[in-house]
N, C-alpha and C positions, 0 to 999 in steps of 0.2 A: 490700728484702724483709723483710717480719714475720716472727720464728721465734717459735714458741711455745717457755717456757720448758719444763721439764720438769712443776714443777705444774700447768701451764696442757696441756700432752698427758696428765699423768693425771687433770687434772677432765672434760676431756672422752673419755674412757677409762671414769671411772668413770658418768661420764654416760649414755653407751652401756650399761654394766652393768645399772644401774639399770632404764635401758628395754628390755636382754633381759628381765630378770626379769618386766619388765610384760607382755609378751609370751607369755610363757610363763605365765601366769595369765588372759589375755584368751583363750586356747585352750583353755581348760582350763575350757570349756564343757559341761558333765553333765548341767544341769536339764533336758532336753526327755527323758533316758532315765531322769530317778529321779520318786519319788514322793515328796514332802517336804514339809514344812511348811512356812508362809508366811514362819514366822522364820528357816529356813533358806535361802529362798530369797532375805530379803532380805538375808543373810549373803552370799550367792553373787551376787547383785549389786554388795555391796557391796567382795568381795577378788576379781572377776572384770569388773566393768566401773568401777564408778566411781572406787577407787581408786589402779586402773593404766591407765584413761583416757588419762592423759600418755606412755604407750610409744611408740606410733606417731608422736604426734608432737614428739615428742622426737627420736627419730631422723633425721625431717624436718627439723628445726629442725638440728642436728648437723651434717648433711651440705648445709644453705645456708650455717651458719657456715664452715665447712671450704670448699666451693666459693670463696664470694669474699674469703677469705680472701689479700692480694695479687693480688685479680682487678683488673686495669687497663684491662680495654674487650678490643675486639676484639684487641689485641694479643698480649693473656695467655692470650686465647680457645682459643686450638688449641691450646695446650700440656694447659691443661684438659680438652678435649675428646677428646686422646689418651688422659688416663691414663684417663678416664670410660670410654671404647671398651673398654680394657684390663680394668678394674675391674667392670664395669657390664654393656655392651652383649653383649661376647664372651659372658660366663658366662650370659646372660640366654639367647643363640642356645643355646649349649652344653643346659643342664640343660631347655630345653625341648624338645630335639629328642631328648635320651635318654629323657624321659619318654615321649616319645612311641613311640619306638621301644621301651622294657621296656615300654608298653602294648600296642603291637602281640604282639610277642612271647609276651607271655602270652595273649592271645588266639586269635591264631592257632597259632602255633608251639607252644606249650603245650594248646590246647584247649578254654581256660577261659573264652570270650566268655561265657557263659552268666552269670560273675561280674560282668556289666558292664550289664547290663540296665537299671538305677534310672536314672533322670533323663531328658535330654532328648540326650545323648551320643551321637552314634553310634558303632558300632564303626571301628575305625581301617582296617581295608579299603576301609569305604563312602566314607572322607573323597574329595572329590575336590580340586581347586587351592585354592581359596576355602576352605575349612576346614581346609586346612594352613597358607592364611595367617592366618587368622582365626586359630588356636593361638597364635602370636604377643601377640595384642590381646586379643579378649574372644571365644571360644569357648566358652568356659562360663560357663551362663548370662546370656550378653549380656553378660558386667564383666568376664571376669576371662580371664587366658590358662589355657591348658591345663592348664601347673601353676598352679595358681591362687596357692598363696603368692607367687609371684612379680608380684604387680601392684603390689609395694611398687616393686620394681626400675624397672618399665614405669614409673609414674609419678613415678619420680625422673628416669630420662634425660628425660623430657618437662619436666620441672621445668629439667633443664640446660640443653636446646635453649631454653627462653624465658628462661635467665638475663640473655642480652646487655638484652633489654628491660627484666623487673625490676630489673635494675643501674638504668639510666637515671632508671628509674620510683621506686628507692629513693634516688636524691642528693638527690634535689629533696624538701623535709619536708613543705611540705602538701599536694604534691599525694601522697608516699609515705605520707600518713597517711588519705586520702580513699580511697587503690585500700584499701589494709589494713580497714579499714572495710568496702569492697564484698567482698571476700573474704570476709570474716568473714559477712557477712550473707548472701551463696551459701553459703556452707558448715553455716549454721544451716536453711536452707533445701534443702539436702541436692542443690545443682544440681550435674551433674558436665558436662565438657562433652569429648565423644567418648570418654566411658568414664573422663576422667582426674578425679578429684572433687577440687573447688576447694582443698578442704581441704588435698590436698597440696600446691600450690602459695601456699596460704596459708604453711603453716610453711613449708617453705622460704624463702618469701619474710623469715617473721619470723627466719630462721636470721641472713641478710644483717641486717635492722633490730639485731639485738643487736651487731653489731660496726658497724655504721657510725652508727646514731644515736645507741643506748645502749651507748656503746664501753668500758664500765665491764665489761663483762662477766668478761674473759679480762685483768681487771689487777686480779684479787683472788687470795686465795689460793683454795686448792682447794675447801675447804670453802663459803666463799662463791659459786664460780662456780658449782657444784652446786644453789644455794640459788637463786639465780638462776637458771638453766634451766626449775627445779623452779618456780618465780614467775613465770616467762612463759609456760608452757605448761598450768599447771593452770587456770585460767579455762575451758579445753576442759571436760573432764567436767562441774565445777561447772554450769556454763553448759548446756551440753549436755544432761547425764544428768537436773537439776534441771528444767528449762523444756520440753525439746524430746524428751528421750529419744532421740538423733539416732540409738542403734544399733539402734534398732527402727524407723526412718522410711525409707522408699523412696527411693531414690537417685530424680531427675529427670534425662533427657537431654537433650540438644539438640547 
C-alpha cells in the first residue's frame, strides 16, 4: 500500500486550498446587478472566470488522484465504495432532504410561499413522487438537484461508479490517450450525458492519469506538486475561456 508522505498530504491539502479560494471567486458573480464599465467587466472576467477556471477541476482532478490511489480492481473496490457512501452519498441524501424540508417549512409552516414564486419550482406541497425524486438529480432547472451546489457531489459518485472501467480504460496508454482526447472534445463541446457533464469525468479521469502515467506527480516536493496540478489543469480556462467561452455555451443532453 502507497502512504503518502506528509508533504505529499500537504501539497494536496494545499491543492484543495487553492481551488476553495477559486471557488469562492467563481461565485462571486455581480455583473448582471451592477452597471460598469467595459474595463471593469473585463476585470470581473478576468479574477472571476478566467483566472480561477482551474477550481473545479482541480478538485475533480484531486479526488481521482486520491480514489485510485492503491485502487487494485474490483478487489479494493468495496472498501472504496464504503468510505464514498460514508463521505459522499450519505451527506448528499442528508443536506438535500433538509433542504427540502427548511423549504417546506418556510413556506407552508411559516407562510412565506409567496417568497418562492421566481422560476420554474414548484412549491414543496405540490411536489408529487417524481419530483421528490427528481430533487435528488436535476430538479432544478433540468441539471441540477434541489440543492443545486451539490451537483459537484452527484457527479463525483457517478465519476466513482464508472471508476472500475476508467481504471481499465487508464492501464492501457493508447488506448487511455484516445478516450482522454474524446473527453476533452465532449467537454469543449459542452455534451453532458444524463445531466452528468463529461467534464467531470474527464478530470477525474485525468486525477488517475497523473498517478499512473505521469507518476512524477506526488514524488516531488510540495511546491512542485502544486506547480504541477496547477499545469495539468490550467489548459481548461486557457482553452475554454480563449476559443469557446464554455461558461456561457449551453450544456447539450443526451
Amino acid at each position: 500500500m502507497v502512504q503518502l508522505t506528509k508533504d505529499e498530504s500537504r501539497a494536496i491539502t494545499l491543492t484543495k486550498v487553492i481551488c476553495m479560494f477559486g471557488v469562492i471567486f467563481i461565485h462571486a458573480a455581480i455583473k448582471k446587478y451592477t452597471d460598469c464599465s467595459p474595463l471593469v467587466e473585463f476585470y470581473y472576467d478576468l479574477l472571476t472566470r478566467v483566472l480561477v477556471n482551474f477550481a473545479v477541476p482541480g478538485f475533480f482532478m484531486c479526488s481521482g488522484f486520491l480514489f485510485f490511489l492503491n485502487y487494485k480492481g474490483f478487489g479494493s473496490y468495496g472498501n472504496k465504495i464504503k468510505s464514498r457512501i460514508r463521505g459522499l452519498f450519505i451527506p448528499y441524501l442528508f443536506w438535500i432532504s433538509l433542504s427540502i424540508f427548511v423549504t417546506w417549512f418556510i413556506q407552508d409552516v411559516l407562510g412565506l410561499a409567496s417568497m418562492f414564486g421566481a422560476g420554474n419550482m414548484k412549491l414543496i406541497h405540490d411536489f408529487d413522487t417524481y419530483d421528490f425524486l427528481l430533487s435528488y438529480w436535476n430538479l432544478r432547472d433540468g441539471t441540477s438537484p434541489f440543492l443545486s451546489t451539490l451537483w459537484f457531489l452527484r457527479d463525483l459518485m457517478v465519476c466513482v461508479l464508472l471508476a472500475p472501467i476508467l481504471y481499465q480504460v487508464l492501464r492501457l496508454d493508447k488506448v487511455s490517450a484516445l478516450v482522454i482526447l474524446v473527453f476533452i472534445a465532449l467537454t469543449i463541446l459542452g455534451i453532458s450525458l444524463v445531466n452528468i457533464a463529461m467534464s467531470s469525468i474527464l478530470y477525474f479521469s485525468m486525477g488517475g492519469v497523473l498517478l499512473y502515467i505521469w507518476n512524477q506527480a506526488f514524488r516531488m516536493d510540495k511546491k512542485q506538486t502544486v506547480i504541477s496540478f496547477w499545469n495539468g489543469i490550467h489548459f481548461d480556462h486557457l482553452l475554454f475561456f480563449c476559443l469557446y467561452r464554455r461558461y456561457v455555451r449551453p450544456r447539450i443532453y443526451v
